[in-house]
C-alpha positions as a printed NumPy array, in Angstrom:
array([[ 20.61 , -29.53 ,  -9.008],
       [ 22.937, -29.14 , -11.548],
       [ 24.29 , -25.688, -13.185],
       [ 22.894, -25.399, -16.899],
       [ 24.921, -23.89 , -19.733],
       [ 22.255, -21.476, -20.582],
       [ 21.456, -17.433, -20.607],
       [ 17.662, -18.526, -19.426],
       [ 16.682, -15.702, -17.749],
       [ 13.3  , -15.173, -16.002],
       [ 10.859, -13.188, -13.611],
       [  9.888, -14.59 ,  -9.932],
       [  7.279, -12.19 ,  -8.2  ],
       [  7.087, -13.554,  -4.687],
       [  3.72 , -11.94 ,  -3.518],
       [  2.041, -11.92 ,  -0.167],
       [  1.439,  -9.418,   2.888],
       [  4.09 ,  -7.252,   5.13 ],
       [  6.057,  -9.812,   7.202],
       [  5.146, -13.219,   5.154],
       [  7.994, -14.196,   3.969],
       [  8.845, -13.076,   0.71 ],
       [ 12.281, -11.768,   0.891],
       [ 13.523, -14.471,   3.408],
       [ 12.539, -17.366,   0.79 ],
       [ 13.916, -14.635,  -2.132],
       [ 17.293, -15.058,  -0.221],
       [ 17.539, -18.53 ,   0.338],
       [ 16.43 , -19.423,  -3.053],
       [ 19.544, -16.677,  -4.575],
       [ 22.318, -17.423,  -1.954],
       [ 21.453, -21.242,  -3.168],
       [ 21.209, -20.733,  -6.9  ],
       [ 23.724, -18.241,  -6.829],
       [ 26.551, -21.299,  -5.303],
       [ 25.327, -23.296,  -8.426],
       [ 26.461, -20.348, -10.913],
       [ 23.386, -19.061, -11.763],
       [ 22.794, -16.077, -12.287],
       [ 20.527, -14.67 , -10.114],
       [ 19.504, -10.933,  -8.364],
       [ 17.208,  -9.948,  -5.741],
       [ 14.858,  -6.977,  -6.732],
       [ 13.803,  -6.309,  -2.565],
       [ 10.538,  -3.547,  -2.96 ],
       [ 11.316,  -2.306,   0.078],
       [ 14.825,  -1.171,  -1.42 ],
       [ 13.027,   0.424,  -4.459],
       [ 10.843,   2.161,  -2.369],
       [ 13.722,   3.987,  -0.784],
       [ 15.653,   4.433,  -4.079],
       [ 13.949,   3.902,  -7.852],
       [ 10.523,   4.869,  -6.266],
       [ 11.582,   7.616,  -3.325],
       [  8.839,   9.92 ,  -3.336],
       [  5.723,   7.898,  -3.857],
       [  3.202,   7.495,  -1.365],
       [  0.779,   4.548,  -0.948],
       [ -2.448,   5.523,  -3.09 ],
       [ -3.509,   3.06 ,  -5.543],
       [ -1.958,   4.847,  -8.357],
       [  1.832,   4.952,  -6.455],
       [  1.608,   1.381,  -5.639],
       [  0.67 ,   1.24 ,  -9.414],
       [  3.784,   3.037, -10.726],
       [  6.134,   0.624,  -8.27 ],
       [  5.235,  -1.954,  -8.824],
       [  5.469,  -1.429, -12.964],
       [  8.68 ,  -0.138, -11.98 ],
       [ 10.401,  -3.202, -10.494],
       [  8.462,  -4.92 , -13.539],
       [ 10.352,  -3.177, -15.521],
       [ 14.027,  -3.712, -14.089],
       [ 12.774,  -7.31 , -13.957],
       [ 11.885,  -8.17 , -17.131],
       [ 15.085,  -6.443, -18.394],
       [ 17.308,  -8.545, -16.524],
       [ 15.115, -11.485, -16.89 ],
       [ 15.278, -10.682, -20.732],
       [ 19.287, -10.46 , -20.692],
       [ 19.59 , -14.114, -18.778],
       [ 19.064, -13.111, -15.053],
       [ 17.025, -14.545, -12.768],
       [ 14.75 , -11.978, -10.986],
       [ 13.682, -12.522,  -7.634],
       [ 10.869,  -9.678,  -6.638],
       [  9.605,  -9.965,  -3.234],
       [  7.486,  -7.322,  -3.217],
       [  4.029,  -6.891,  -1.722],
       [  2.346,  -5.415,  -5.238],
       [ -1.681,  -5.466,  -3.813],
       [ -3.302,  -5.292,  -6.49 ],
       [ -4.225,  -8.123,  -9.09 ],
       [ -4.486,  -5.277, -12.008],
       [ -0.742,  -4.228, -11.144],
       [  0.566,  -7.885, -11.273],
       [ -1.19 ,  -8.806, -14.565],
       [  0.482,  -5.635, -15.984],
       [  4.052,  -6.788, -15.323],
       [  3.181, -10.096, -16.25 ],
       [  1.757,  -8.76 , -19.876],
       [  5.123,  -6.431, -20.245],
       [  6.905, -10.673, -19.804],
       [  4.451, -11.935, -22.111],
       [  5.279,  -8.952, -25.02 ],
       [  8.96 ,  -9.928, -24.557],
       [  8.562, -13.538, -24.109],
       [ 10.091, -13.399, -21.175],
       [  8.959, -15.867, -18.645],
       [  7.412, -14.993, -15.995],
       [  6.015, -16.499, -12.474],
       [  3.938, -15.555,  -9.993],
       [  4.708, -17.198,  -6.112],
       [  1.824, -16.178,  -3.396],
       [  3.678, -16.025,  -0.034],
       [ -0.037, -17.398,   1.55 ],
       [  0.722, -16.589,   4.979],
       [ -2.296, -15.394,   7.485],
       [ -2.614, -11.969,   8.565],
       [ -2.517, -13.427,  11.948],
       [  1.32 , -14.833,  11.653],
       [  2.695, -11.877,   9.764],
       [  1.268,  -9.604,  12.452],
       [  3.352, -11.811,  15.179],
       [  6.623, -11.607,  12.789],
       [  6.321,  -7.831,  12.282],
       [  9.788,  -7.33 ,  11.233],
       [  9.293,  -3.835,  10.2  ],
       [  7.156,  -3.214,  13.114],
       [  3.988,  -2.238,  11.268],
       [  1.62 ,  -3.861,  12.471],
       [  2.082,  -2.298,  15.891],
       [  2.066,   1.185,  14.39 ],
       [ -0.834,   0.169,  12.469],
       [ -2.226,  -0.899,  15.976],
       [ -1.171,   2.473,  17.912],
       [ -2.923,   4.356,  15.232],
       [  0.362,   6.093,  13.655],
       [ -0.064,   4.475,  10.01 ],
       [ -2.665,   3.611,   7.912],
       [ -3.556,   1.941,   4.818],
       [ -1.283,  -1.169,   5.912],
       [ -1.312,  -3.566,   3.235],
       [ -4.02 ,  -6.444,   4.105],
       [ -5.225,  -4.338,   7.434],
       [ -6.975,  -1.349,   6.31 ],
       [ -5.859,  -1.46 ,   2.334],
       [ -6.611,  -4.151,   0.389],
       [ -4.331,  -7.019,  -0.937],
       [ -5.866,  -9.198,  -3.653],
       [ -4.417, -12.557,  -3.79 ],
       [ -3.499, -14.718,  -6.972],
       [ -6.121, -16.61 ,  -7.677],
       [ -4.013, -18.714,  -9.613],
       [ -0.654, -18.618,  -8.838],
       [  2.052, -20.543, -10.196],
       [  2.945, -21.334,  -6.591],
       [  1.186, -21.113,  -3.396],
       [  3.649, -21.35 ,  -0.134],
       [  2.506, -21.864,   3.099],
       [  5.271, -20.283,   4.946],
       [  3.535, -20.295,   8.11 ],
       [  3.307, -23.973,   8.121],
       [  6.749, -24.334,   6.782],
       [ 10.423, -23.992,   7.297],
       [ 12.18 , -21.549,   5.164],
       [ 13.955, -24.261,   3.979],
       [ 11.072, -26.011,   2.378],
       [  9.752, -22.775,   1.297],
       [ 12.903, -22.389,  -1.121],
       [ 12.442, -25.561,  -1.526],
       [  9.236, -25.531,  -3.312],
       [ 10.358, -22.851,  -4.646],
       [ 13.471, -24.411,  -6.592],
       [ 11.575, -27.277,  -7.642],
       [  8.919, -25.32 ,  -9.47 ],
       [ 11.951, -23.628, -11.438],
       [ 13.636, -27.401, -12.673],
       [ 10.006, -27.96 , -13.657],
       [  9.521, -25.361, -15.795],
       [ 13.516, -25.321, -17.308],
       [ 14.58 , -21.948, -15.607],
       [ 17.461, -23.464, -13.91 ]])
């Protein structure tokens, strides 16, 4: 792909449950676009959960103010010709159309990837290991387990990464952004 002379920035919100794949696409997709010039940041949630958003818990309401949050940092950078990579979880549908309105008032763009990997395989994967606490009964309200996670109904993209290699994942990925002019 080649490197375009423009400050195009934009918004990626990779969505999906704990251990799907989200940041590990993120990261392929930046470490590739960021060899071709662009410009290009990962916004990790886990990473504003421990900085930007120390202190909130999991309610509804929290995972509200996060994810707005990161929404915000995105579509600031997006709006000043980054691209924003946001693997983060963000459950609920209300949250994401939120951050995607706050795009849409700054005519920003805006896209929204679902990271549609089953319960089943993220469970396996567990990179955090939360599943098994989930399991032994020392968390709760694990995203997709016992708290809900409402998937995009429409996404922009849907990725299989279960049935995929991260590769193709970024892939996809990459070729949904040369379709719609962000790189």
């Amino acid at each position: 792909m080649a490197t375009r002379d423009c400050a195009c920035g934009a918004t990626v919100w990779l969505t999906g449950l704990p251990s799907s794949g989200k940041t590990t696409i993120a990261r392929a997709v930046a470490e590739q676009l960021r060899a071709e010039g662009h410009r290009v940041e990962v916004l990790d949630g886990d990473e504003f959960r421990e900085t930007l958003s120390a202190g909130l818990g999991f309610s509804r309401e929290d995972r509200h103010t996060n994810v707005q949050r990161i929404g915000l940092v995105a579509e600031v950078l997006a709006r000043n010709g980054v691209l924003a990579l946001v693997p983060s979880i963000a459950p609920y549908a209300d949250s994401r159309r939120a951050v995607r309105e706050r795009h849409r008032a700054s005519h920003t763009p805006y896209l929204e990837v679902h990271v549609a990997t089953p319960s089943s395989t993220c469970s396996e994967r567990d990179v955090k290991g939360l599943y098994a606490k989930q399991a032994a009964g020392e968390i709760s309200g694990l995203t997709g387990v016992d708290d809900p996670y409402e998937a995009p109904d429409l996404p922009d993209l849907r990725i299989p990464a279960h049935a995929q290699t991260v590769a193709e994942s970024a892939a996809s990925l990459l070729s949904l952004l040369v379709e719609r002019r962000l790189i």
